[in-house]
Legacy VTK file of the C-alpha trace (Angstrom):
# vtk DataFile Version 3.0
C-alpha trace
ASCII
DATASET POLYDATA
POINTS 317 float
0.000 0.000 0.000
3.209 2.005 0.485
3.242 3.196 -3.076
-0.498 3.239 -3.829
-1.432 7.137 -4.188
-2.994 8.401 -0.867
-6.864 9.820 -1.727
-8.220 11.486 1.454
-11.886 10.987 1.542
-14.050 13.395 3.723
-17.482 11.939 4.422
-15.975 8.587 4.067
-18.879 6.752 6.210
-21.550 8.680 4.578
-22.948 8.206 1.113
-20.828 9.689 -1.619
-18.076 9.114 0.440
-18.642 6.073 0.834
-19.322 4.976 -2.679
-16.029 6.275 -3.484
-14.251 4.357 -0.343
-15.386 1.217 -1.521
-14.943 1.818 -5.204
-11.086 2.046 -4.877
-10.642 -0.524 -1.892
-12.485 -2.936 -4.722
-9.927 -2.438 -7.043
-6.970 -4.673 -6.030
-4.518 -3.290 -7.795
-5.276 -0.138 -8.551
-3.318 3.116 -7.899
-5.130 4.616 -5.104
-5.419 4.139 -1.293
-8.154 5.118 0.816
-7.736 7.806 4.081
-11.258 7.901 5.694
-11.584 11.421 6.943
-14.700 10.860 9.836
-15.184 12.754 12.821
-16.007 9.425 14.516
-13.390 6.985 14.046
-15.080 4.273 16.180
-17.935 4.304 14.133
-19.274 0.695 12.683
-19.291 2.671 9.353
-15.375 3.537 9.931
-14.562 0.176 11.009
-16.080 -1.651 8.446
-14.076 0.796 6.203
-10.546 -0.181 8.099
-11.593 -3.820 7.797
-11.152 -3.525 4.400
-7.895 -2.037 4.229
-8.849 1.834 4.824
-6.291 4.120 7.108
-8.814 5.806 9.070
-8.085 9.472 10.170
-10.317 11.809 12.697
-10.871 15.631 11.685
-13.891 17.496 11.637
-14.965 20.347 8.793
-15.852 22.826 11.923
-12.449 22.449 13.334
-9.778 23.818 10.555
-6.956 22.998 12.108
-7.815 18.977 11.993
-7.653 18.437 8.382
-4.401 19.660 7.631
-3.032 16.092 8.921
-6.218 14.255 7.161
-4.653 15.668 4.093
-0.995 16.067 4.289
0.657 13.604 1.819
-2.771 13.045 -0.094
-2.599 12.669 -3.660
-6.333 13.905 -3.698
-9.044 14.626 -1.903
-12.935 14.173 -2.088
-14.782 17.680 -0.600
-18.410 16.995 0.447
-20.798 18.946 2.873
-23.678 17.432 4.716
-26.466 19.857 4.576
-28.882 18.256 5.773
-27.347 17.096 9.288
-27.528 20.821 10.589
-29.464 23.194 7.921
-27.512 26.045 7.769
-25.681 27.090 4.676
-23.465 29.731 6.390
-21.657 26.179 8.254
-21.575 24.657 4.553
-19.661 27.690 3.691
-17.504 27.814 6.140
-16.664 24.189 6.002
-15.666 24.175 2.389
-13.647 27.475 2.959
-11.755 25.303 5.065
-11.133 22.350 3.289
-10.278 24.972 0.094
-7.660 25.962 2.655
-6.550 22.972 3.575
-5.962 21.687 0.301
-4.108 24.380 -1.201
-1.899 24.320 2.148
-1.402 20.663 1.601
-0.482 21.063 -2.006
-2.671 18.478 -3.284
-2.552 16.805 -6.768
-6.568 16.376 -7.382
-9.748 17.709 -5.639
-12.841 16.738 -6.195
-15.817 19.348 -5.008
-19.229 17.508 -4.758
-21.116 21.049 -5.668
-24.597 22.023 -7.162
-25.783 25.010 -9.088
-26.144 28.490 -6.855
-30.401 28.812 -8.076
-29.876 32.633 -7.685
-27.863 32.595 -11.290
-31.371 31.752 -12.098
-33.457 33.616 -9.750
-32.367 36.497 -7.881
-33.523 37.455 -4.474
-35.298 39.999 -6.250
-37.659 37.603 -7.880
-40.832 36.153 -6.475
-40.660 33.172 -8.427
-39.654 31.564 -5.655
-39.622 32.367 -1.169
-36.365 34.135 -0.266
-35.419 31.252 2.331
-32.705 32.245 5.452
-32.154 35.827 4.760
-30.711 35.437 1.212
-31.232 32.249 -0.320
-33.511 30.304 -2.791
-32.610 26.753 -2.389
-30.236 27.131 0.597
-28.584 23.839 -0.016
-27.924 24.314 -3.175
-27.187 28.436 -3.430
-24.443 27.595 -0.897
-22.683 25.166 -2.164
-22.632 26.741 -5.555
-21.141 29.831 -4.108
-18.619 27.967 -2.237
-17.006 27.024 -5.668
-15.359 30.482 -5.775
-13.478 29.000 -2.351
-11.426 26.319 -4.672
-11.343 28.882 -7.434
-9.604 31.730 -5.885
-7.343 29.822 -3.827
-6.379 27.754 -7.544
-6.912 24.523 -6.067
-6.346 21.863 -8.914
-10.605 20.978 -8.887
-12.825 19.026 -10.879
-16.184 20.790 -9.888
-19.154 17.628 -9.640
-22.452 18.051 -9.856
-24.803 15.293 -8.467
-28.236 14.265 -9.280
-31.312 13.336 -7.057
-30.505 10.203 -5.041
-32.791 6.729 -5.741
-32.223 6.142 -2.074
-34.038 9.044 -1.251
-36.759 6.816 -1.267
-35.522 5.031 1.586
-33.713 7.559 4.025
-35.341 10.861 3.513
-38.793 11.356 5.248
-40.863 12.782 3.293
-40.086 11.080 -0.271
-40.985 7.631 0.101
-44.705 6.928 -2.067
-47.087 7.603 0.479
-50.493 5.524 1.195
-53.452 7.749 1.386
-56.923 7.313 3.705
-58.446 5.351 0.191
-55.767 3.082 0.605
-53.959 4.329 -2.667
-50.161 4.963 -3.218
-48.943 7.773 -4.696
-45.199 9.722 -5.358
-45.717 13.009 -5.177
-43.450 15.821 -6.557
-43.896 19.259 -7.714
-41.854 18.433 -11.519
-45.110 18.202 -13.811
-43.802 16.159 -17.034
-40.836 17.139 -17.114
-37.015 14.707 -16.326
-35.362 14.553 -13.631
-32.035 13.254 -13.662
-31.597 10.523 -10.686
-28.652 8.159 -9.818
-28.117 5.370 -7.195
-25.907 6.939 -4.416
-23.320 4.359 -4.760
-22.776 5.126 -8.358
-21.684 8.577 -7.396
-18.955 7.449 -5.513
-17.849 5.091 -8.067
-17.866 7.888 -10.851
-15.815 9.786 -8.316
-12.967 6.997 -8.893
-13.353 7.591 -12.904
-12.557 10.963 -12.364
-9.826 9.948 -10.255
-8.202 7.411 -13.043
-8.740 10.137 -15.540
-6.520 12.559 -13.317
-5.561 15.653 -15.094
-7.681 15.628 -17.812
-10.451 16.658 -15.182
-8.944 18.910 -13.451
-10.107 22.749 -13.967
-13.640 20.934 -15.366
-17.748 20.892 -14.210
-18.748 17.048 -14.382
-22.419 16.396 -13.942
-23.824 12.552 -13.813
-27.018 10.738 -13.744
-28.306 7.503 -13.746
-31.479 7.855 -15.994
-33.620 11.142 -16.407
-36.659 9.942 -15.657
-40.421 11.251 -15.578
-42.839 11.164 -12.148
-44.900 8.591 -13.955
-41.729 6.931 -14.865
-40.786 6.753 -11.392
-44.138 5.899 -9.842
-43.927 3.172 -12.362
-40.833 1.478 -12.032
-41.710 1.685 -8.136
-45.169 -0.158 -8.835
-43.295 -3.003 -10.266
-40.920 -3.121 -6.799
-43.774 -2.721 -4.235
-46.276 -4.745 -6.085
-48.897 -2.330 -5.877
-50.184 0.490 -7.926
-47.936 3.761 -7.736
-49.206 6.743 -9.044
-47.924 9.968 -9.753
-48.940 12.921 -7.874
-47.975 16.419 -9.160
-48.638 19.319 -7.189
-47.550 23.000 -7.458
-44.490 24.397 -5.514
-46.674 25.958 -3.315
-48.456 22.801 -1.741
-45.582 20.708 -1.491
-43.465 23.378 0.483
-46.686 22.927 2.941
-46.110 19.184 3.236
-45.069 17.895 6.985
-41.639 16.650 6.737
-38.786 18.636 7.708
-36.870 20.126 4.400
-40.413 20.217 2.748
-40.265 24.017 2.232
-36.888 24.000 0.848
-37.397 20.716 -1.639
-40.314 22.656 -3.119
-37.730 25.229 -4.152
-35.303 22.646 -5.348
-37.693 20.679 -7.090
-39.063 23.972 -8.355
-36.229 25.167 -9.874
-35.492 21.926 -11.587
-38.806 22.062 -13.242
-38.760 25.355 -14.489
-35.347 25.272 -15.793
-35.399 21.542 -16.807
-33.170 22.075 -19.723
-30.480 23.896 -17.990
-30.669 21.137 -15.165
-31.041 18.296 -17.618
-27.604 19.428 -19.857
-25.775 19.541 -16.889
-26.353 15.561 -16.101
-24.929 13.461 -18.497
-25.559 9.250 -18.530
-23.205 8.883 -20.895
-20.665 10.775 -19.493
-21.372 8.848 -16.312
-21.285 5.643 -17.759
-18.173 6.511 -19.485
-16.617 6.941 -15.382
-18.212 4.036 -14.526
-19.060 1.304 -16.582
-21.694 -0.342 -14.195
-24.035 2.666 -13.475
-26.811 1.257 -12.682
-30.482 2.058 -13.957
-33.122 2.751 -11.768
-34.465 -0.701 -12.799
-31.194 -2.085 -11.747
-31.221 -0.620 -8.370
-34.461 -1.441 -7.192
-34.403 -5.475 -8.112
-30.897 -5.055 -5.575
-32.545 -1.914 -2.950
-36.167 -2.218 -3.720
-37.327 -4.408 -0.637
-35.837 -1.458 1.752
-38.207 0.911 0.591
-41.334 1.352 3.225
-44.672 2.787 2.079
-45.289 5.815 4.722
LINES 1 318
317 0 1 2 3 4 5 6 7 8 9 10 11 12 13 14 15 16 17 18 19 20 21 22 23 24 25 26 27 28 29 30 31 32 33 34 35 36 37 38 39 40 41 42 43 44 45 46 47 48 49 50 51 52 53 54 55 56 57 58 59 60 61 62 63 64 65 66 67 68 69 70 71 72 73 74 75 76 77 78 79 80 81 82 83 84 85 86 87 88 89 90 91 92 93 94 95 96 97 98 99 100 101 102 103 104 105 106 107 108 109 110 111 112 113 114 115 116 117 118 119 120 121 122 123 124 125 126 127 128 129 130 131 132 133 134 135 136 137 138 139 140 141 142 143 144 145 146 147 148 149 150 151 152 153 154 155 156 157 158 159 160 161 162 163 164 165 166 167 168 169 170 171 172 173 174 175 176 177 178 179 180 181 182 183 184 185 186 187 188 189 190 191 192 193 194 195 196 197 198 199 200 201 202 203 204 205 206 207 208 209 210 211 212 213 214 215 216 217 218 219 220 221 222 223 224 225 226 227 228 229 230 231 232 233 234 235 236 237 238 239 240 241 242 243 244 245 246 247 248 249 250 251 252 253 254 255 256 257 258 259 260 261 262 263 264 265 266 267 268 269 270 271 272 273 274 275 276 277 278 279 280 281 282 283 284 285 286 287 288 289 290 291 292 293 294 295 296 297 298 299 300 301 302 303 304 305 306 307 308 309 310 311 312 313 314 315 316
């Protein structure tokens, strides 16, 4: 392992972390080595991780001055932010400022930003399109992220700037988006997106495109990558899940406005998301490519795919 290249992973136990932990420790021989960068190293995640060959290393994204060790010596590094776990995209912000910094004081070869589009490119604060959210946001977990690209950019960090798509699993771990059974007894998925695509991936394939990117090496570095799995309709959704749960799934769409109203935490925000990818479907769409995903990894699955291997986890709320 002594001459395998060093990748420091932050997130490592989470999802796209993850994906991209297991992607390389899969690959035998290949080049790389994983660092798990956790801030619990006594996790089950993180041991399952060092069980199969991972160095496991502790820092934490609100403390600075721990990830200069996680990354000193790393060839690359994967950058993620966790939204979600706290809400706030001032502490997403801040957190990628410092891993900016801490790459470009490590010196490292290869960083990989996991990023999404700043919606206010789109629609200003000025507009009413869409509910100013936290003082000056429209889709807070997106508009932060986006403008923490300018963090790797100014410092010149050697990037490759990746843009995700809407996880499959999001059926299984995020209240609110699993088909829901109604008082009549019928299913539905319901999502403000009318008939337009929506480009979707399995979580694990993220992480595994991650390690294309990785193999590819310069070639991606100063580039935007975007990946999906399939872009998919809500009826094509709602039917590929009807074939999984064995019921009748059907399609729901509602307007912006009613599904920000829903009772699930993150409701009001995932309007807005799902919102803007509506209205600017094309812009979303062209970002996401399958076959440039494919091309980074050769098994991406289809949504078809990963419900005959995830499918049984899903639970009708």
């Amino acid at each position: 392992m002594k001459d395998h290249k060093i990748v420091a992973i932050v997130g490592a136990t989470g999802g796209q972390g993850g994906g991209l932990a297991r992607a390389i420790l899969a690959d035998v021989p290949g080049a790389f080595s994983v660092r798990a960068v956790t801030r619990r190293p006594a996790s089950a995640a993180a041991q399952e991780l060092a069980a199969l060959g991972a160095e496991i290393v502790p820092a934490d994204l609100d403390r600075p001055e721990t990830l200069k060790p996680a990354f000193d010596g790393a060839h690359a590094v994967f950058c993620v932010t966790n939204f979600w776990e706290h809400g706030s995209p001032e502490r997403e912000l801040a957190q990628a400022a410092a891993m900016a910094n801490a790459v470009a004081c490590a010196g490292t070869e290869h960083v990989i930003w996991s990023t999404l589009e700043d919606t206010r490119a789109w629609v200003p604060l000025t507009s009413d399109r869409m509910p100013t959210l936290l003082g000056r946001y429209k889709v807070p977990h997106f508009d932060a992220k986006g403008e923490a690209n300018a963090e790797f950019s100014r410092r010149n960090v050697p990037a490759t700037f990746l843009l995700t798509s809407f996880y499959w699993d999001n059926f299984i771990n995020f209240p609110g988006m699993a088909p829901r059974r109604g008082p009549d007894g019928a299913i539905t998925l319901t999502m403000p997106i009318g008939d337009k695509r929506l480009p979707s991936i399995a979580l694990e394939d993220i992480g595994r495109c991650v390690y294309g990117i990785l193999r590819g090496g310069r070639e991606y570095i100063g580039r935007t990558v975007g990946i999906a799995g399939e872009h998919l309709t809500g009826v094509e959704l709602a039917a590929a899940l009807s074939q999984t749960i064995g019921e009748r799934v059907t399609f729901v769409d509602v307007t912006p406005e009613a599904y920000r109203l829903q009772d699930f935490r993150g409701a009001h925000e995932l309007g807005s998301m799902f919102q803007f990818k509506r209205d600017f479907e094309e812009v979303f769409r062209f970002a996401r490519s399958v076959e440039v995903a494919r091309e980074l990894n050769p098994s991406l699955q289809t949504l078809d795919q990963w419900l005959r291997n995830n499918g049984s986890r899903i639970r009708v709320a």
